[in-house]
NUZAVO-893298 format. One record per atom (N, C-alpha, C): residue number from 1; atom name; z, y, x. Coordinates in Angstrom, 1 decimal, padded with zeros to 4 digits. Layout:
<rs>
R  nr atom     c3     c2     c1
R NUM   CA      Z      Y      X
...
</rs>
This chain:
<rs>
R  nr atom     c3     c2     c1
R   1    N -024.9 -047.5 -060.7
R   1   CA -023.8 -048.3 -060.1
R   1    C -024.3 -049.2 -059.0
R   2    N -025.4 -049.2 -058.9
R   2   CA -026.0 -050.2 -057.9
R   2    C -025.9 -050.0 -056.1
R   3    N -026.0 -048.3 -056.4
R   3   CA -025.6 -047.6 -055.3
R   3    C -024.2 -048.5 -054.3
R   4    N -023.5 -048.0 -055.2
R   4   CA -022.0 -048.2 -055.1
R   4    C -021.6 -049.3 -054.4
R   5    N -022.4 -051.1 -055.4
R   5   CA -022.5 -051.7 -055.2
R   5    C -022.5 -052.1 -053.8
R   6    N -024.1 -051.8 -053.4
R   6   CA -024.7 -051.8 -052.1
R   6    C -024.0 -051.4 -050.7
R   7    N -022.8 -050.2 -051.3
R   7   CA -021.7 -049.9 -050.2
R   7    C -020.6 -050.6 -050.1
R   8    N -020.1 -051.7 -050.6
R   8   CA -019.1 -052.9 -051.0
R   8    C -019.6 -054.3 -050.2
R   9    N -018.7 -054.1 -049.0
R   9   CA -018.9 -055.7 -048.8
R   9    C -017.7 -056.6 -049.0
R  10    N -017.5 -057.6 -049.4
R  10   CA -016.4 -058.9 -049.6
R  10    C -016.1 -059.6 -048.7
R  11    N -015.1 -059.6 -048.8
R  11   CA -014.4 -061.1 -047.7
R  11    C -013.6 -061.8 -048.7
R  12    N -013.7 -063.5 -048.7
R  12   CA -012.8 -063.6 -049.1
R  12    C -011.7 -064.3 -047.8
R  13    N -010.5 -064.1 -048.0
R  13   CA -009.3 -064.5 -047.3
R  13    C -008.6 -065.7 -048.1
R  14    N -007.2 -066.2 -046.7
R  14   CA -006.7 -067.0 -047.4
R  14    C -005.3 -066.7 -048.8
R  15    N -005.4 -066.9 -049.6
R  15   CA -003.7 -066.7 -050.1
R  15    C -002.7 -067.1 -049.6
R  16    N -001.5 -066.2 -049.5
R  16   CA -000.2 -066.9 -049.0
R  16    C -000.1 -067.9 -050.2
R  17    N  000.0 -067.9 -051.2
R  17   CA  000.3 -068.4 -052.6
R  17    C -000.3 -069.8 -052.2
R  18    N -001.6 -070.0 -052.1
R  18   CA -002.3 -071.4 -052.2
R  18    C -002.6 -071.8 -050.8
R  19    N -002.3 -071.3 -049.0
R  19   CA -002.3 -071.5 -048.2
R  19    C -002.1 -073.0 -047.8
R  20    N -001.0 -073.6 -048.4
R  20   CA -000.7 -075.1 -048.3
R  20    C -002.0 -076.2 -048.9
R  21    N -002.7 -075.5 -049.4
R  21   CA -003.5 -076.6 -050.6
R  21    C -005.3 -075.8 -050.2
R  22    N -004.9 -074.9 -049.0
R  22   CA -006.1 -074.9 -048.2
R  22    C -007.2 -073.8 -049.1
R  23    N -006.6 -073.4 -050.2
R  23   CA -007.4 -072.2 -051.2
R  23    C -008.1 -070.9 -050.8
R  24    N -009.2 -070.8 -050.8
R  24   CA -009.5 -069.1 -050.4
R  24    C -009.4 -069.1 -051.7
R  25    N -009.1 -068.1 -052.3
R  25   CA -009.0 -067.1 -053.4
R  25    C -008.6 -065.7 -053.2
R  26    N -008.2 -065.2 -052.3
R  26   CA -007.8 -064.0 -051.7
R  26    C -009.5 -063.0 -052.0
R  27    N -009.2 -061.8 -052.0
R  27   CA -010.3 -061.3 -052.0
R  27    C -010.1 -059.7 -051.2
R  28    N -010.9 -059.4 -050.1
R  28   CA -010.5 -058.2 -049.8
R  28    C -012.4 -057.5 -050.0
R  29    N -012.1 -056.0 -050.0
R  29   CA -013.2 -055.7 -050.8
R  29    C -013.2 -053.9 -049.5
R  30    N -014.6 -054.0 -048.9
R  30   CA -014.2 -053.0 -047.6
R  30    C -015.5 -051.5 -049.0
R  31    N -015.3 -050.4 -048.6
R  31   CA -016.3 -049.3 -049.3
R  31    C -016.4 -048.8 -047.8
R  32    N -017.6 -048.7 -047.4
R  32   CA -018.3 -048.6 -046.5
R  32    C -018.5 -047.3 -045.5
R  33    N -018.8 -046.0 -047.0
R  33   CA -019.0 -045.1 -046.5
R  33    C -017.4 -044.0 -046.4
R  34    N -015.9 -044.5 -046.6
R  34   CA -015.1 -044.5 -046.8
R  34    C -014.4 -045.2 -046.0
R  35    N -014.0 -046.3 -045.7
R  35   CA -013.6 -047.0 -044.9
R  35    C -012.7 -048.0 -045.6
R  36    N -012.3 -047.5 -046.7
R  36   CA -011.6 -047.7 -047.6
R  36    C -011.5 -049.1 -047.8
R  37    N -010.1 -050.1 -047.8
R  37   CA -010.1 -051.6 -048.4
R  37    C -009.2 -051.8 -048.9
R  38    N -009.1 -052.2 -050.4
R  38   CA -008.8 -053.1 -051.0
R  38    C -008.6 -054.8 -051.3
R  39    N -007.3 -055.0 -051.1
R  39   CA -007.0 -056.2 -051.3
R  39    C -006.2 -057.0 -051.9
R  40    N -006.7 -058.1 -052.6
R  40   CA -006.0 -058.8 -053.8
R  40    C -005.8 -060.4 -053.6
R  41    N -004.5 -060.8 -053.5
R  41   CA -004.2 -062.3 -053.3
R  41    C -003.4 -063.0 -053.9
R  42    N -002.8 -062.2 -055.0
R  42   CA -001.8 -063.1 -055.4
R  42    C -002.2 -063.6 -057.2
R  43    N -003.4 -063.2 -057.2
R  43   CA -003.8 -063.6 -058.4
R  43    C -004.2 -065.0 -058.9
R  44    N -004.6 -066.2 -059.8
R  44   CA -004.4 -067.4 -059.4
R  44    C -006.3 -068.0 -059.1
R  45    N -007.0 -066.7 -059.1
R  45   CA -008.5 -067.2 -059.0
R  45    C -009.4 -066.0 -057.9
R  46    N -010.2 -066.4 -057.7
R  46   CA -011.1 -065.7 -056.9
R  46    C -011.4 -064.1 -057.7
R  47    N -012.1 -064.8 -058.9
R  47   CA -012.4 -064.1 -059.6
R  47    C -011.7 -062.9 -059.9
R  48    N -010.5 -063.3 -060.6
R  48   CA -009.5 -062.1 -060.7
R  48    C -009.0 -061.6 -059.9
R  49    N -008.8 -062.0 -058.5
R  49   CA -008.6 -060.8 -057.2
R  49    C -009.5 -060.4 -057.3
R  50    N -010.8 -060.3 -057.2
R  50   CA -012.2 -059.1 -056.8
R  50    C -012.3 -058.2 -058.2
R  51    N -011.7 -058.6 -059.2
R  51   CA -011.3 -057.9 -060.5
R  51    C -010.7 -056.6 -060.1
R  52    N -009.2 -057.3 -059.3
R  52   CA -007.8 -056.2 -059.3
R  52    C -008.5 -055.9 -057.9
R  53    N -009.0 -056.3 -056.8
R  53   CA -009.3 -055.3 -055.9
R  53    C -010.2 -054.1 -055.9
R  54    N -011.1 -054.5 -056.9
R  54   CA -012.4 -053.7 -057.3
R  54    C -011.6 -052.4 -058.2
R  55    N -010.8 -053.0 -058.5
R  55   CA -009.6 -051.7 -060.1
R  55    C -009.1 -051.0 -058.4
R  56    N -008.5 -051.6 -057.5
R  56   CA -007.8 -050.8 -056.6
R  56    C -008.8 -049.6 -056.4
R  57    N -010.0 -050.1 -055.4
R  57   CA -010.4 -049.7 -054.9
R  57    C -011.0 -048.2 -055.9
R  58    N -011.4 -048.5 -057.2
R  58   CA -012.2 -047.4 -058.1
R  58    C -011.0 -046.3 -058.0
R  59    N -009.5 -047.1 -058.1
R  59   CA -008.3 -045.9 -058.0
R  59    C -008.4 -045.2 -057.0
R  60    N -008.4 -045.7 -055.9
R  60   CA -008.3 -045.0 -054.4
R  60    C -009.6 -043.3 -054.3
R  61    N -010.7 -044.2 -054.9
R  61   CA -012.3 -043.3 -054.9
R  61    C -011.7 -042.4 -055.7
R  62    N -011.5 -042.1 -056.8
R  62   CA -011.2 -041.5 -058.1
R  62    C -009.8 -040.6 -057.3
R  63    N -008.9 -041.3 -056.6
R  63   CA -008.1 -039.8 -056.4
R  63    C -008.6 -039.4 -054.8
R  64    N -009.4 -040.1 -053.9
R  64   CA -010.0 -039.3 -053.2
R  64    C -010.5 -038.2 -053.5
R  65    N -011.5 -038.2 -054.7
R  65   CA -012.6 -037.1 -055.0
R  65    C -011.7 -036.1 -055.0
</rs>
């Protein structure tokens, strides 16, 4: 998995959700060798957008193959 890893870079962005109160929690998540990005913002923490971006993105890889 480390591989994989290593091909994932992060951004975090702002939420429309928490934009007023100045929040990054937005998470977009790029796969490198793919081009491929996933993005998650409407969830209420950092954490759980890189959660559900990271679930997008394994979906996307998975019906690529």
């Amino acid at each position: 998995m480390s591989s994989f890893s290593a091909n994932l870079v992060f951004t975090v962005i702002p939420s429309s959700i928490t934009r007023l109160a100045a929040t990054h929690v937005g998470v977009e998540v790029l796969h490198v060798p793919t081009g491929f990005i996933a993005r998650s913002v409407d969830l209420p923490s950092q954490y759980l957008n890189q959660q559900a971006a990271l679930a997008i993105l394994a979906s996307r890889l998975t019906t690529h193959d």
